[in-house]
C-alpha positions as CSV (number, residue, x, y, z in Angstrom):
1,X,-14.0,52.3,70.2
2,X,-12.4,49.9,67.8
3,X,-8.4,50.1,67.7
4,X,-7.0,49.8,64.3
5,X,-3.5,48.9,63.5
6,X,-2.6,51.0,60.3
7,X,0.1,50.6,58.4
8,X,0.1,53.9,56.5
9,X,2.3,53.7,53.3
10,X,3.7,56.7,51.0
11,X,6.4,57.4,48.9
12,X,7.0,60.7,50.4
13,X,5.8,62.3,54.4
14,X,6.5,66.2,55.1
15,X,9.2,67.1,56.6
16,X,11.2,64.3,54.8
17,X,11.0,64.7,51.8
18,X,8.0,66.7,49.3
19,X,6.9,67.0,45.6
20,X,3.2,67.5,46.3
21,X,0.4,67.5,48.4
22,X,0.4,63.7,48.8
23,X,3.6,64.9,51.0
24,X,1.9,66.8,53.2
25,X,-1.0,64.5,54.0
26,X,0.9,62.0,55.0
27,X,2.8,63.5,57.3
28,X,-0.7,65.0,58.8
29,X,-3.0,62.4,58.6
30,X,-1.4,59.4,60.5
31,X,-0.8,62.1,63.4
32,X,-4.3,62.6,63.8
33,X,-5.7,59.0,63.4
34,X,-3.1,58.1,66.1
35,X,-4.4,61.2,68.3
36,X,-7.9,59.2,68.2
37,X,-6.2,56.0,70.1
38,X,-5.1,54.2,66.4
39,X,-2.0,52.5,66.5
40,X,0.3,54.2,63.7
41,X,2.8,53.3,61.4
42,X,4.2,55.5,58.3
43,X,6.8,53.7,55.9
44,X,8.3,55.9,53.4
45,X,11.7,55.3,51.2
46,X,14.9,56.5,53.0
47,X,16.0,58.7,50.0
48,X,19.4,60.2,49.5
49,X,19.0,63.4,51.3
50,X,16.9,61.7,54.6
51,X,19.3,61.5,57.4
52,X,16.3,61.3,60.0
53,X,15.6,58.2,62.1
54,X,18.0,55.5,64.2
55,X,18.8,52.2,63.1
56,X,16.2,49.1,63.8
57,X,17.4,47.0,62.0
58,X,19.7,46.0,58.8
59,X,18.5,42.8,58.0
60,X,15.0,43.5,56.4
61,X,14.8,40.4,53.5
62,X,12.5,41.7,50.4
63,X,12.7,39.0,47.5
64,X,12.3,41.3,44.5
65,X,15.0,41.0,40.9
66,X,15.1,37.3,41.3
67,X,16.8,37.3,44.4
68,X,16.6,38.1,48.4
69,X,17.3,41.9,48.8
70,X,18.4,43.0,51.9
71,X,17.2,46.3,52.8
72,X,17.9,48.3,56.6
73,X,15.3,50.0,58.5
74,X,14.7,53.1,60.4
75,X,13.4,54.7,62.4
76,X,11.9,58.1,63.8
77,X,9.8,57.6,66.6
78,X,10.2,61.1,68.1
79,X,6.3,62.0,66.9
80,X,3.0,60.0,68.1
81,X,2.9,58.3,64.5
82,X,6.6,56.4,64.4
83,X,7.9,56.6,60.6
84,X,10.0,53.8,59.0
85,X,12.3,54.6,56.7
86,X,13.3,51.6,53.9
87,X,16.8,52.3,53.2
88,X,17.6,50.5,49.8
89,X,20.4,53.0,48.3
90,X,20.9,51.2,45.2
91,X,17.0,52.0,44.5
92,X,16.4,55.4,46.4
93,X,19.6,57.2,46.8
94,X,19.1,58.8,43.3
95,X,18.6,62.6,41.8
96,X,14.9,62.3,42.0
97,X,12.4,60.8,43.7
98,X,10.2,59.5,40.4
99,X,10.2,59.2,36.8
100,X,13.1,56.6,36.6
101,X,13.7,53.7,34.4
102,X,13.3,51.2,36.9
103,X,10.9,53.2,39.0
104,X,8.6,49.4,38.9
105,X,11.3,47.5,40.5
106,X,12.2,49.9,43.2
107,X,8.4,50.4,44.3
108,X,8.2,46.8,44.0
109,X,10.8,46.7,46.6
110,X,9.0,48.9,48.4
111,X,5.8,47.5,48.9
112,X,7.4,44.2,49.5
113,X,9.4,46.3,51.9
114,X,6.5,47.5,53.7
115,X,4.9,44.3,54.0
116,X,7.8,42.6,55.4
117,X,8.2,45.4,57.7
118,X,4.9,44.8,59.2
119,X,5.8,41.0,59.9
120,X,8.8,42.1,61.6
121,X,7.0,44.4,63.7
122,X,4.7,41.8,65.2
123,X,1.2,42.4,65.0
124,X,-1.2,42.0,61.9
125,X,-2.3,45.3,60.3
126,X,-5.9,46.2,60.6
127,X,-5.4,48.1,57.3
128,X,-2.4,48.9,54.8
129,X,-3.7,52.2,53.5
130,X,-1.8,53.0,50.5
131,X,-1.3,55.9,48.5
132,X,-0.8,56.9,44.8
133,X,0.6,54.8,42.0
134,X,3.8,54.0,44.2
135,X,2.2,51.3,46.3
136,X,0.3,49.9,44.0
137,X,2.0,46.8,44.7
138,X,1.0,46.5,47.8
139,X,-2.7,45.7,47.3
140,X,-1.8,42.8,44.5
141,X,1.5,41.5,46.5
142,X,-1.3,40.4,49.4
143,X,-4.0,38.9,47.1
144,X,-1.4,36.7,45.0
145,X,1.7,36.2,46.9
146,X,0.9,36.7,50.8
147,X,-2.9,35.4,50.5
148,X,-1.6,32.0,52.5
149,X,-0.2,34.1,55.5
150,X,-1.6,33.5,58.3
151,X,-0.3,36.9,59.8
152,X,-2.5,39.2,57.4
153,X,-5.1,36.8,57.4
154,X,-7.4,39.7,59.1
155,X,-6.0,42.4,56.9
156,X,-7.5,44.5,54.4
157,X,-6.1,47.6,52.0
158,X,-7.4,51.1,51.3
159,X,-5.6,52.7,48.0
160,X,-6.2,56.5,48.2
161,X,-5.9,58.3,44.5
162,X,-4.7,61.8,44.8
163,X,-3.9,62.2,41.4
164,X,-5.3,59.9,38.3
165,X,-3.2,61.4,35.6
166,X,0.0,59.5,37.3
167,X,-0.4,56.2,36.2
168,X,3.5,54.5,37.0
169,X,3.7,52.5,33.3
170,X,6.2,49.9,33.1
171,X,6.2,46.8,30.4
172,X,5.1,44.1,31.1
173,X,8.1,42.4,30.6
174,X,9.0,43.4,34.2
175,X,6.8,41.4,35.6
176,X,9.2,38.2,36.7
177,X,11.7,40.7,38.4
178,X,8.6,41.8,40.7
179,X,7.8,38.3,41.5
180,X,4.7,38.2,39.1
181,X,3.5,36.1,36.7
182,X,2.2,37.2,33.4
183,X,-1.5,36.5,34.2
184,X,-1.8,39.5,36.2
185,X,-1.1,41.4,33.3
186,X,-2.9,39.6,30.9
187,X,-6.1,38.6,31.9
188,X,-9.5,40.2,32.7
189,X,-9.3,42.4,35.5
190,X,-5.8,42.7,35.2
191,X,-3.4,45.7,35.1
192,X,-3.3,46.0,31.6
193,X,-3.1,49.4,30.5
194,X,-3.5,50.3,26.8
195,X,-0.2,47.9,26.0
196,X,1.8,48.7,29.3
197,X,1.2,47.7,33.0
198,X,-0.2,50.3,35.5
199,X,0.7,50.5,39.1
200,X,-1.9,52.9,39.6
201,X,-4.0,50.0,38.3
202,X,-2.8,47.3,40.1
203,X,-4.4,49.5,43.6
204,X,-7.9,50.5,41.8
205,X,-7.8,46.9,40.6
206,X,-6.5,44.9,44.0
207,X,-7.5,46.9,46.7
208,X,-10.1,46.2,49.2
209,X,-11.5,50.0,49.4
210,X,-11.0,52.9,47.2
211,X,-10.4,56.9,48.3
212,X,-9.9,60.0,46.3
213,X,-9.1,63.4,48.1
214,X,-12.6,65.0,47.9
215,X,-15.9,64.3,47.1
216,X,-16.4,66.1,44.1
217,X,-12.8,64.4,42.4
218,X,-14.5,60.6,43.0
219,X,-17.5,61.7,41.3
220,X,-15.6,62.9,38.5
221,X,-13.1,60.1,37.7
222,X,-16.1,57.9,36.8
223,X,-16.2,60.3,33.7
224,X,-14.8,60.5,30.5
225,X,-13.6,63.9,31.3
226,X,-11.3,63.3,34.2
227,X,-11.1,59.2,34.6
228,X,-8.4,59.1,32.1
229,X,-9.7,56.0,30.6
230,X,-10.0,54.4,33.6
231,X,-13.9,56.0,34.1
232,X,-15.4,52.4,33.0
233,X,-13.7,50.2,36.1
234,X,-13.9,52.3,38.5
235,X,-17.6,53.1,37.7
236,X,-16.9,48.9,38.2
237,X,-15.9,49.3,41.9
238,X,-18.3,52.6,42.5
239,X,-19.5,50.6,45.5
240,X,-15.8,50.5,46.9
241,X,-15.1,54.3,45.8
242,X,-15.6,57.4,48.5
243,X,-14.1,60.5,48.3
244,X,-12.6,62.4,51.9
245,X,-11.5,66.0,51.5
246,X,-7.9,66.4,52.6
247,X,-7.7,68.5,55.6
248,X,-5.3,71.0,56.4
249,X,-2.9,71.3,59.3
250,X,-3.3,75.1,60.7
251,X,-0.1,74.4,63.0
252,X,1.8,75.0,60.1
253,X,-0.8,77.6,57.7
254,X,-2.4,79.8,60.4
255,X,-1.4,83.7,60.3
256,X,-2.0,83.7,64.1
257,X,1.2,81.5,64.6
258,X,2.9,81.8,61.2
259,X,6.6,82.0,62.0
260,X,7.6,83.6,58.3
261,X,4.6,86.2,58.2
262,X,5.7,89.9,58.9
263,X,3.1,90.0,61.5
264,X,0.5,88.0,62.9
265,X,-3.5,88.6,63.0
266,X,-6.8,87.1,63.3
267,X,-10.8,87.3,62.6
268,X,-10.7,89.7,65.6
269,X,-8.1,91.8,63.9
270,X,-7.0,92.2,60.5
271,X,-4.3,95.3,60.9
272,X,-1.8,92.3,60.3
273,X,-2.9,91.9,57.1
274,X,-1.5,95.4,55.8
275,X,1.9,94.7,57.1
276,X,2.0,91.3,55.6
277,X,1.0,93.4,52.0
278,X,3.9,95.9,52.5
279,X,6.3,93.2,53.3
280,X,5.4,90.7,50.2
281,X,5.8,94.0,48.0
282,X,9.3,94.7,49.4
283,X,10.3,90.9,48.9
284,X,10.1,91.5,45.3
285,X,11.2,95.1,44.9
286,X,7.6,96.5,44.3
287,X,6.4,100.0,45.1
288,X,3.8,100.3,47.2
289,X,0.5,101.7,45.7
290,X,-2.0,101.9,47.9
291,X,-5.6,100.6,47.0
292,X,-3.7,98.4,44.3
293,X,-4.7,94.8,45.6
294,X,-2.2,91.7,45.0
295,X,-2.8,88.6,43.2
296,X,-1.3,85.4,44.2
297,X,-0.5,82.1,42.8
298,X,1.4,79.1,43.8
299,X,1.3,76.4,41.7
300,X,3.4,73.9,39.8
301,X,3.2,76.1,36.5
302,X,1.5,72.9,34.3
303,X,-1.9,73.1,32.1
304,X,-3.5,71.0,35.1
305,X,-3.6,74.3,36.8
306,X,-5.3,76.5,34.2
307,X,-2.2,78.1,33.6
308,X,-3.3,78.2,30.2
309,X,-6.7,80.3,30.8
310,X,-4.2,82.7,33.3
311,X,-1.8,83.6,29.8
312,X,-4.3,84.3,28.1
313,X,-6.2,86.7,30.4
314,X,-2.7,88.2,32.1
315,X,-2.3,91.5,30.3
316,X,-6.1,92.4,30.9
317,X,-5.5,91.4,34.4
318,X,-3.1,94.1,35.0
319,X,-4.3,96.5,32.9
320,X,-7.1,96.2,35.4
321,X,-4.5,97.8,38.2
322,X,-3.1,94.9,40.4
323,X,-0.1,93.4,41.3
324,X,0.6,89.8,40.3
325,X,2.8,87.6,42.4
326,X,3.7,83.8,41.3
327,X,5.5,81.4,42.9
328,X,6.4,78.3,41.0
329,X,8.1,75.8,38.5
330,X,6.6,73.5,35.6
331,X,6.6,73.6,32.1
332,X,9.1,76.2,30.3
333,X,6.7,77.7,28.2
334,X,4.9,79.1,31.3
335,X,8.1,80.0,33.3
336,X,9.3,82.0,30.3
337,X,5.4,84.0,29.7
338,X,5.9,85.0,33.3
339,X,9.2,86.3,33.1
340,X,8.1,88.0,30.1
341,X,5.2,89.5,32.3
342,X,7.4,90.6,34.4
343,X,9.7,92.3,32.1
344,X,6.5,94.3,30.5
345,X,5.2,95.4,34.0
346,X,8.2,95.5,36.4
347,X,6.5,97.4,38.9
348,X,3.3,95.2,39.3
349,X,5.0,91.6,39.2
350,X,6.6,89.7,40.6
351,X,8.0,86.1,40.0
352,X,10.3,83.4,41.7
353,X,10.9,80.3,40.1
354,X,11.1,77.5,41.8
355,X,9.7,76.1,45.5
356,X,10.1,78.6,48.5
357,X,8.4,77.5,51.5
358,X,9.0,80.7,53.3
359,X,7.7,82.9,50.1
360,X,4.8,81.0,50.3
361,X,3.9,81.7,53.3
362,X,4.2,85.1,52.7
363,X,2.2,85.2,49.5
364,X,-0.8,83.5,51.6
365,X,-0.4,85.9,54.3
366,X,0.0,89.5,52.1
367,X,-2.2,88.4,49.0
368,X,-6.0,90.0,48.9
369,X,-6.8,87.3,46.2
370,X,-5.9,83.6,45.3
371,X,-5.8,82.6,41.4
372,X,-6.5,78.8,41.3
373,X,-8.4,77.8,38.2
374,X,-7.4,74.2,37.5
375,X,-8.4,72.3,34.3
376,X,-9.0,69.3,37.6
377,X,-8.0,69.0,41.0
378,X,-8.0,66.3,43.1
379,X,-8.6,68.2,46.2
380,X,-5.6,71.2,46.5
381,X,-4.3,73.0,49.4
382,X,-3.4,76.4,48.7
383,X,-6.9,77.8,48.5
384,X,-8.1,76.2,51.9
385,X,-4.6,77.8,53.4
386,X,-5.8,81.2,51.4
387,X,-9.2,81.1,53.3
388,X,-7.7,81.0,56.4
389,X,-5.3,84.5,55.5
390,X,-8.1,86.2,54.6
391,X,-6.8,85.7,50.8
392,X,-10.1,84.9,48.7
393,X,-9.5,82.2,46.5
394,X,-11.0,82.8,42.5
395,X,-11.1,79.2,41.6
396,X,-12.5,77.0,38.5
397,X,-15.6,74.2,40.0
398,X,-14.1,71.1,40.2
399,X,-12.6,68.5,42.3
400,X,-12.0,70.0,46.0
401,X,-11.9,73.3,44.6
402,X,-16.0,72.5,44.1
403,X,-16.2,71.1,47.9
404,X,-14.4,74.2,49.7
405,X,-15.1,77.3,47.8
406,X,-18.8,79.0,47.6
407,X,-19.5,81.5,45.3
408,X,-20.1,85.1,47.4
409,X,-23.5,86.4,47.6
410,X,-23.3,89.9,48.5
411,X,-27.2,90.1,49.3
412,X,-27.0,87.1,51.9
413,X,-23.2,87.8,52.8
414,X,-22.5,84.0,52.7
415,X,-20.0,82.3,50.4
416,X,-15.9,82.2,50.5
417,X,-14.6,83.0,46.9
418,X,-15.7,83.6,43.6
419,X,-16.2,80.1,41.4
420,X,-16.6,79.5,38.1
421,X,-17.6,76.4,35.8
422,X,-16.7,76.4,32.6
423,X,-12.9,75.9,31.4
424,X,-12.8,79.7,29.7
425,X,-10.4,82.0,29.6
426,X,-13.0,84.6,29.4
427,X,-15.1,83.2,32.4
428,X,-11.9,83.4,34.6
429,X,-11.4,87.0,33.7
430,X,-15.1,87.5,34.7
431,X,-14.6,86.4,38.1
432,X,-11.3,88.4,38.0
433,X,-13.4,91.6,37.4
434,X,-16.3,91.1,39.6
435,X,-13.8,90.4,42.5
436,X,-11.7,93.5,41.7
437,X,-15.0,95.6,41.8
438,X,-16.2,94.5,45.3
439,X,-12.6,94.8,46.4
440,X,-12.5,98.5,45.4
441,X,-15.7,99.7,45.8
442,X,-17.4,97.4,48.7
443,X,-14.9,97.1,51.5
444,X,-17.4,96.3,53.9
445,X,-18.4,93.3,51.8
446,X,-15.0,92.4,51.4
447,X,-14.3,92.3,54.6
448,X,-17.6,90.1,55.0
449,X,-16.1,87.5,52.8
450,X,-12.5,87.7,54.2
451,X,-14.1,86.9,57.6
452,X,-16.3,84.0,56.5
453,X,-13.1,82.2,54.6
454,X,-11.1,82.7,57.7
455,X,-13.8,81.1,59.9
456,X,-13.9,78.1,58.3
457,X,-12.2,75.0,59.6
458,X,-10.8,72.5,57.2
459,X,-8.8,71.0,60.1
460,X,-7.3,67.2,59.9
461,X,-9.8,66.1,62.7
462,X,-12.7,65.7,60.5
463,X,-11.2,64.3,57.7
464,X,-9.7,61.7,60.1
465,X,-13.0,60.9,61.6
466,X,-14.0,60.1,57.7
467,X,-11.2,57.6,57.3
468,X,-11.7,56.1,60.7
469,X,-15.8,55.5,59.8
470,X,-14.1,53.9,56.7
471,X,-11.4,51.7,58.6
472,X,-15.0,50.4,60.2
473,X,-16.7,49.6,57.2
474,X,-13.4,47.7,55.7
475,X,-13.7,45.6,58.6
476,X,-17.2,44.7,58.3
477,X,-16.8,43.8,55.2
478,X,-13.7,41.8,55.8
479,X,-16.1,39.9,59.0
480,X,-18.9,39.6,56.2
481,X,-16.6,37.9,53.4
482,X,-15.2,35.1,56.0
């Protein structure tokens, strides 16, 4: 089997530090290519609140702003995948982790960072396999300014999308602080983007390979609809473009080991399930009515997630007889609707704004149904976690919501959740209804499609296999070119 170096790069790896799902796959992903034999290495910013890893070194040199920065370096090698922490604190020991001024100089640092990392270290990367808008440096740093180097003379880059709508703007006056010249801006095939530069752009533009988090989502961006006027290149570099579903990792979401669940159960044995009910009900002071099933979201509260459609269907939702529990933060015009909500049906709702690992757990775990009806979604998380409680995810078609759920055909018994298509308000609160009815009046059937959700396996190790068969092709290619 062929034994490929990664260099695996992210702005953020679970447990260190988390805004969204890009978080979480980094911190699963690398694990599981290094369980197939890969050599391993994640390099993430040391931010503020990281105290993680031993000192390796404190004389990293990254010229970026006109100058030699010097940047330390460390370590956690306690796991099979070592991370490397870039410790700039002038750069990443602010209040957030994004969506500052000079968020292009300090990724600039860190993708210069990351490539100077991997000379340090010794041996050439197979692949740099970057991720989002934040290393979309990386990919034009090693076609303009390391293309000379011997060292990653045998070297190629992946650039995973998990989200097109985050682009990473910054003028283009910026450019000689990165160590650019104005050409890459300016010319065909540059990262011109509507009047601003695009990090996002530079990876689509500079990278060898291209991945999105699911099948359906690279289909999609090559569209008007979702490419966010970016359909027409990479339609361009559709021959570069694949899509791998994220996979899950069910050491952490599985309610046979869950640590924060009330109790524990399985395929073979649902009576769990009841006690995990009662005990999200008591979390947020609700009676217990019996028969009255519980709807669950999680969500950052944007109109990305259909939160939109779920307004304007909420009061004929409950009027239906459920309870409606949401987890989440976002835009205040949502957080304010649901507090509303739950003002005006205090015994059927409840709400927590804000992020709550342990509450989410126990909204997978005591939820009967899972309300996910993005406008798009790269791949998501929280209804492959809902399969796998028993929770049946009601989800809009498209992006990995498309890949994982299957409509329920109560003839046949097969299918996982109730899907719809169109962006409707109305078409939500159909599948709403027709999942409340064979919750109340089929529990056989419900069981059935409990059952085949929590059978399913959206593990890491297939996903890996994916990115490994990629790796493969990226070297071919790389063979073929000299």
């Amino acid at each position: 089997m062929d034994r490929f170096n990664i260099i695996f790069v992210a702005s953020e790896v679970v447990p260190y530090a988390k805004t969204g799902g890009l978080a979480d796959v980094a911190g699963a992903l690398p694990k599981e290519l290094a369980n197939f034999g890969h050599k391993v290495s994640v390099v993430m910013p040391r931010y503020r609140q990281i105290q993680a890893g031993r000192l390796l070194f404190s004389d990293l040199h990254v010229p970026v702003d006109y100058t030699v920065k010097q940047a330390r370096v460390f370590v956690d090698d306690s796991a099979i995948a070592p991370v490397y922490f870039i410790d700039a604190p002038e750069y990443f020991h602010r209040d957030k982790l994004y969506d500052e001024p000079d968020d292009a100089l300090r990724f600039a640092l860190f993708g210069r960072a990351a490539l100077e990392l991997a000379k340090r270290l010794g041996e050439c990367p197979s692949i740099v396999h970057c991720n989002d808008w934040m290393t979309g440096f990386i990919p034009l740093y090693l076609k303009r300014i390391y293309q000379r180097e011997p060292f990653f003379a045998d070297t190629s880059t992946l650039f995973t999308i998990h989200n097109l709508a985050f682009h990473g703007f910054f003028d283009a006056g910026w450019l000689p602080r990165l160590g650019l010249s104005y050409d890459v801006y300016a010319t065909e095939g540059g990262i011109e983007f509507y009047g601003k530069a695009s990090m996002l752009k530079a990876g689509i533009v500079f990278s060898d390979m291209i991945s999105t988090v699911s099948k359906r989502y690279a289909q999609e961006i090559q569209t008007e609809e979702y490419g966010f006027k970016l359909e027409g290149l990479l339609r361009s570099r559709s021959d570069c473009l694949v899509g791998i579903l994220n996979g899950v990792d069910y050491d952490e979401w599985s309610p046979q080991t869950d640590r924060f669940i009330a109790a524990r159960y399985g395929p073979e044995n649902l009576e769990g399930k009841r006690a995990c009910k009662a005990d999200l009900l008591r979390y947020f002071g609700l009676p217990e009515e019996a028969g009255r099933p519980i709807v669950g979201s999680i969500s950052r509260l944007t109109d990305q997630k259909g939160f939109d459609l779920i307004m304007e269907i909420a009061g004929r939702m409950m009027e239906a007889g459920i309870y409606f529990v949401l987890l989440g933060s976002g835009d205040k015009k949502y957080e304010s609707f649901f507090q509303a909500l739950k003002d005006r049906y205090s015994n059927y709702v409840g709400v927590y704004i804000g992020f709550n690992n342990e509450l989410a757990h126990k909204i997978e775990a005591g939820a009967d149904m899972f309300l996910m009806p993005s406008r798009f979604e790269p791949c998501g998380l929280n209804q492959i976690y809902s399969l796998k409680y028993g929770t049946v995810p009601i989800v809009r078609g498209t992006g990995g919501l498309d890949d994982t759920i299957q409509n329920f055909d109560r003839l046949t018994r097969q299918g996982n959740g109730f899907k719809f298509y169109q962006y409707s308000a109305e078409k939500l609160l159909e599948k709403v209804y027709e999942a409340l009815l064979l919750y109340k009046a089929e529990p056989d059937l419900w069981r059935a499609l409990m059952l085949n959700g929590m059978r399913e396996d959206f593990s890491w190790s297939a996903s890996a296999r994916q990115y490994v068969q990629l790796y493969r092709q990226m070297a071919r290619r790389a063979i073929a070119a000299d």
